[in-house]
N, C-alpha and C positions, 0 to 999 in steps of 0.2 A: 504493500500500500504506500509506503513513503516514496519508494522509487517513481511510481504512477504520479504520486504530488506532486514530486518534485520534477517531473517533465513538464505537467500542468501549468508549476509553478514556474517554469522557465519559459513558458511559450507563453505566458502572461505579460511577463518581464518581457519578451522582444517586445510582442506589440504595443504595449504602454509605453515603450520608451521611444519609440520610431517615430521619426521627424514628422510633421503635423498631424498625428496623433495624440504623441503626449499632452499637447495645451489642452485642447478641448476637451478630452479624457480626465485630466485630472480636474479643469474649474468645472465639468459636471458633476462631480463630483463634491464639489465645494456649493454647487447652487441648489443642489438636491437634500440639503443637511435638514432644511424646514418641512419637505416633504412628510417624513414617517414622524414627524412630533409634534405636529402643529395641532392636529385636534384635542392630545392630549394639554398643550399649551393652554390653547382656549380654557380648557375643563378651569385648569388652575387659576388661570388669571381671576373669569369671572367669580371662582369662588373667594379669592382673596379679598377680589372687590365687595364681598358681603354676601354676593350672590346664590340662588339657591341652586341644585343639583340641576332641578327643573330648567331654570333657566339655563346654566352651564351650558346642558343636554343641548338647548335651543340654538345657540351660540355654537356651538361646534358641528351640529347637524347641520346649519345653515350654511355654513362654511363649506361642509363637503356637497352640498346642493348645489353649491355657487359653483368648484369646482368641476363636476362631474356636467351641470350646463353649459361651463363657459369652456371649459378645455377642448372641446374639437374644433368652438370654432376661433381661438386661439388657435391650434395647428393649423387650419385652414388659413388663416391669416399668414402665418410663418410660411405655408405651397406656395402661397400665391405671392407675399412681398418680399420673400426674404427672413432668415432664421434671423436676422442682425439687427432688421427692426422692431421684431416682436420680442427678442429678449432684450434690447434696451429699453421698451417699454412698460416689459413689465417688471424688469430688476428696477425699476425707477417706483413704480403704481405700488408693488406688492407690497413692500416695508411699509411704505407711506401708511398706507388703509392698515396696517395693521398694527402702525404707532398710533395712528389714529384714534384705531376701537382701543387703545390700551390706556394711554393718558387725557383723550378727551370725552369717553363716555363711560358708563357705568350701566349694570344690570337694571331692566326696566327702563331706559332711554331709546327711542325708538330709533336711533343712531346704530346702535350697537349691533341687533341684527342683522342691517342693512350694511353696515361696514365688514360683517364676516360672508356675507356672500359676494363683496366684491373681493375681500381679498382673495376669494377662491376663484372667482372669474380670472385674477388675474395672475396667479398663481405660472411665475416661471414656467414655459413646457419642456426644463432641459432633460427631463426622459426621455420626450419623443423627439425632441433634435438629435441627443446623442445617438440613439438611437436607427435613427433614420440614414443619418450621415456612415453610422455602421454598413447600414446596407448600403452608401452608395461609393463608397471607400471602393479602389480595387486591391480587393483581397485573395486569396485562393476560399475555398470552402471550409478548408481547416482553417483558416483565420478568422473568419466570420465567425465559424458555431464557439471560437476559441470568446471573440470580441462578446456574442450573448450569455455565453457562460459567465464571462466578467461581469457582465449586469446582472446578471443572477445570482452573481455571489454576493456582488456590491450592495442590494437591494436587501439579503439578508443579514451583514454587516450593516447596514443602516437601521434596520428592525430595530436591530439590537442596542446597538449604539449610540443611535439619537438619543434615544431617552434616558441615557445615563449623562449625554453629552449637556442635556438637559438640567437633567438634577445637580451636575455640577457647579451650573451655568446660578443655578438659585442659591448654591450654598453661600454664595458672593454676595446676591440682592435677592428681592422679590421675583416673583412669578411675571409679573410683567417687564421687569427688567431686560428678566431671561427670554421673552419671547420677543421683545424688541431687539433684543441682541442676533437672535438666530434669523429672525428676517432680516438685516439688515446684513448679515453673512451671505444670507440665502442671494438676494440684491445684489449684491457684488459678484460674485460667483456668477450667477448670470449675464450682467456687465461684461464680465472676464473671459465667459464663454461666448460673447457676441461680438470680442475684439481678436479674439483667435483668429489667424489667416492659414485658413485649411486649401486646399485645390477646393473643394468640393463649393467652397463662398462663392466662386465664377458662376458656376450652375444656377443657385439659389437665388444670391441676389441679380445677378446680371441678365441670365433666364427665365426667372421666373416670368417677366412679364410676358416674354413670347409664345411661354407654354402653354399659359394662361388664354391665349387667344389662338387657341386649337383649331380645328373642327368643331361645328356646333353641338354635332353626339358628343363626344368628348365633354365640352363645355357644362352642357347637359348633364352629364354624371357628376362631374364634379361639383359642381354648384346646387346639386340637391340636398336635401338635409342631411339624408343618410352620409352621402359623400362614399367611403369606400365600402359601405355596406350595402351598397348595391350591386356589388361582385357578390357572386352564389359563396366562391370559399373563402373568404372573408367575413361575409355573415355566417357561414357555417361554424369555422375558426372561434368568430363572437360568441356564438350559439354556446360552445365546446366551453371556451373558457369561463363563461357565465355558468354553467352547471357546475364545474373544475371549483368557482370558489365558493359554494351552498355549502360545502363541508367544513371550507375554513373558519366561516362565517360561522358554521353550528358549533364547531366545535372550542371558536374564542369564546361561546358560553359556556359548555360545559367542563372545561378545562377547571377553571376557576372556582366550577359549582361543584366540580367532584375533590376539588383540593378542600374547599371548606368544609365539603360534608365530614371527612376525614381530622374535623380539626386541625389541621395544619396551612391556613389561611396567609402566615406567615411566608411560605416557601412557594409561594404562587407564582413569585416571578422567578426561579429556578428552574419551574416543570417549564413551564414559555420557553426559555431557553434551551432549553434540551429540544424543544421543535427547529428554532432556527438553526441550531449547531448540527444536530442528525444534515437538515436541509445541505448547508455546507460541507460537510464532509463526505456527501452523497457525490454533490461536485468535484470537492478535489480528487476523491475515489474514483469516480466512473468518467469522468468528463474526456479523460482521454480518448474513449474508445465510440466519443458519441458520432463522430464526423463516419464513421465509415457505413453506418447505415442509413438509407434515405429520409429524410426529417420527416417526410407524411409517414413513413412507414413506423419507424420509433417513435412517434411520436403517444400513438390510438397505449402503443405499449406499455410507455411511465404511467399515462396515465391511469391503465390496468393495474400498473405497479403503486400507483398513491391509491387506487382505489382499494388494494387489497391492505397498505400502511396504515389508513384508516380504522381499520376493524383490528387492528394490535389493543388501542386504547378501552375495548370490550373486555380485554383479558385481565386487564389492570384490577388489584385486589387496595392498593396503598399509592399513594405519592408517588413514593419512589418507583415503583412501575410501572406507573404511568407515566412518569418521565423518561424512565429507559425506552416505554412503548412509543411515545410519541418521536424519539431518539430516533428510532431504527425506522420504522411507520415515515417517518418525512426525508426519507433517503434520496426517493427520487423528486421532490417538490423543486428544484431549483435548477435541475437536470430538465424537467417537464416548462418553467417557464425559461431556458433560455432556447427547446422546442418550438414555444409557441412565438418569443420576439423571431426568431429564424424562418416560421414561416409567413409572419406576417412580412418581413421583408422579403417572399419566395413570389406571394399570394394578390399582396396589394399590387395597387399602378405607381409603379413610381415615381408620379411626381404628385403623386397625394401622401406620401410614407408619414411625414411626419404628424398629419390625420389620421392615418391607419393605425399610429402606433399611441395616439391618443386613446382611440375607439377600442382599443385593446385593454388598456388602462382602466377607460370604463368600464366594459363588462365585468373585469377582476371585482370592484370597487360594486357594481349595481349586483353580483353575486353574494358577495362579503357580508354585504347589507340585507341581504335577502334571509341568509341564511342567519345571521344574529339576529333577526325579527322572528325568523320563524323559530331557532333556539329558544326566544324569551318566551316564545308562547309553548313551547311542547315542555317546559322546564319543569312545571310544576306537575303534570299529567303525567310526565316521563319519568322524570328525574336526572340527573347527567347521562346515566347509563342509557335512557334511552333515547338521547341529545347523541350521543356516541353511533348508535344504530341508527337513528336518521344520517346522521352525514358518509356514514359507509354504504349506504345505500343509493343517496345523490351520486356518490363517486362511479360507482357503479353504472349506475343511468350516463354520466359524465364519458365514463367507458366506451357502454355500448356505442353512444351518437359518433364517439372519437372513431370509432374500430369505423360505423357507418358511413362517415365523411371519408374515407381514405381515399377516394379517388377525386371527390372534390380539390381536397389539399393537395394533391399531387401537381395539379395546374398552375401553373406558373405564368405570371403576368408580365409582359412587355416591361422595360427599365429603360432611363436614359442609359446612357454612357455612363459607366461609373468612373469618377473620380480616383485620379493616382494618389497613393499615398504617402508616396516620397517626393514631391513637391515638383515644382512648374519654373 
């Protein structure tokens, strides 16, 4: 196993470090840091501010409403004028509205909810640039599946890590401090990643407008609401990954509701970790050997593989094996989503990537939510155990549709020219 890391670990190192790669690679990385913390952010601030749970809840649900309505057509903006204007505008917008809701309003100000759905509209989209520019980079195929494994990993180092990045950030000051501080990183970072001079900048800003004035079918598709989910395997894709996270969503309830039942409420955030870490080490384990089978075809597979990881957490008697099960159970989860960035750049049109990789985002995000609604309602009828058997059974359903799309996914979408990535 170390030997497989450490190949991993070396083909990571080339590409991270390769000339117009490294900038934008690593300030996405820097612009992404408010991403996985910011709803818990909210929670805190507005409780500091007096606030009740209730409203909190309001405050940070609105936020990812804002988010989840305003980010596609943020990426749409980014197709059509350029990644360069839309993250200078909203590394500028984001901090703003979110210093805003922090030192000029207060719980019950009809301000405040109004300024968490903008910060979410405005919400940096350096996922889906980085992203996108992945796929348009010339890569081999082994560099690419290498490039979405890195987001894959990177996504669960974030998990993890924000929110202690967090709690450090408060041991200094209040709750609001800290989340002025993490937007105003988050800001920069995107800045930093819109001043990057990649090959790929020529395409974007300097083409975009002439792509944009296509064919009228063309035009046509892209300018409808759906935008890439009017391709069959891209909605399909959507379909798969919306089902893919009903599990995760169920099982962020039961997780927490089988550690309390057990008395050990305490160690709550210990079993959590052992889901992200299994996640990681599934990647540095396996990720070697993903490039040689075809992405639609491994793909219907992990996800067979998370659907059978799920049903470990049934077996669970105590804490601790439940965290071993969730450990071993999330092996392939990071393996499965650097799959599904892979085929969305195989699937979509590319010159809508950085929408397709939006719309991706959402489904994870409108699954997530579906299945924590539906957790909170089977909670009490069930109990965790039976929160546990519903989301091994979505996985399942998640499965089948995956195994049934196979020849959808297999189709492969027209791209421009991709971008050298050793420079011009």
């Amino acid at each position: 196993m170390e030997a497989k890391s450490n190949g991993l670990a070396r083909r990571l190192a080339a590409l991270l470090t390769r000339r117009h790669v490294a900038g934008p690679a690593w300030w996405s990385v820097v612009s992404r840091l408010p991403v996985y913390l910011m709803s818990l952010a909210m929670v805190l601030v507005v409780r500091e501010q007096g606030g009740s749970y209730a409203q909190a809840g309001l405050v940070s649900g609105l936020y990812t409403v804002g988010m989840a309505l305003g980010s596609p057509l943020i990426a749409r903006w980014a197709d059509r004028r350029g990644q360069r204007t839309v993250l200078l505008a909203t590394g500028v917008l984001y901090p703003t509205a979110l210093a805003a809701l922090v030192w000029t309003t207060g719980p019950g100000d009809w301000a405040q909810p109004l300024l968490a759905v903008l910060a979410g509209v405005v919400l940096p989209p350096a996922n889906a640039c980085m992203r996108s520019l992945w796929a348009r980079l010339r890569l081999r195929d082994d560099e690419r599946d290498t490039a979405y494994l890195w987001e894959a990993l990177l996504t669960e180092v974030l998990v993890i890590g924000a929110p202690l990045m967090l709690a450090a950030l408060m041991l200094t000051g209040s709750a609001g401090r800290a989340l002025t501080m993490v937007a105003a990183i988050g800001g920069v970072g995107a800045i930093g990643l819109a001043f990057v001079r990649v090959p790929e900048d020529e395409d974007t800003d300097g083409a975009a407008g002439a792509e944009a004035a296509g064919d009228a079918d063309d035009e046509t598709s892209r300018g409808s609401l759906l935008g890439p989910l009017r391709s069959q395997p891209m909605l399909a894709l959507a379909g798969v990954m919306v089902l893919g996270a009903v599990p995760i969503g169920l099982m962020t309830l039961a997780i927490p509701a089988f550690v309390d039942a057990h008395g050990s409420r305490g160690s709550t955030g210990l079993v959590y970790a052992c889901w992200g870490v299994g996640s990681a080490v599934g990647a540095l384990w396996l990720g070697h050997s993903q490039s040689q089978v075809a992405v639609h075809l491994r793909f219907p597979r992990l996800v067979l593989a998370f659907a059978l990881g799920t049903a470990l957490p049934l077996l669970a008697t105590t804490p601790l094996a439940l965290g071993l099960a969730l450990a071993v159970g999330s092996v392939p989860i990071a393996l499965m989503a650097a799959s599904e960035m892979t085929l969305v750049s195989t699937v979509a049109d590319g010159r809508s990537l950085t929408e397709a990789f939006t719309w991706a985002s959402v489904a994870t995000v409108v699954g997530d939510a579906l299945g924590q609604q539906a957790g909170g309602l089977l909670m009490e009828p069930a109990g965790p155990r039976g929160v546990f058997a519903a989301a091994f059974g979505m996985a399942l359903v998640a499965a089948l549709v995956a195994f049934a799309c196979r020849g959808l996914l297999g189709r492969k979408a027209a791209v421009p020219a991709p971008a050298e990535a050793g420079g011009r």
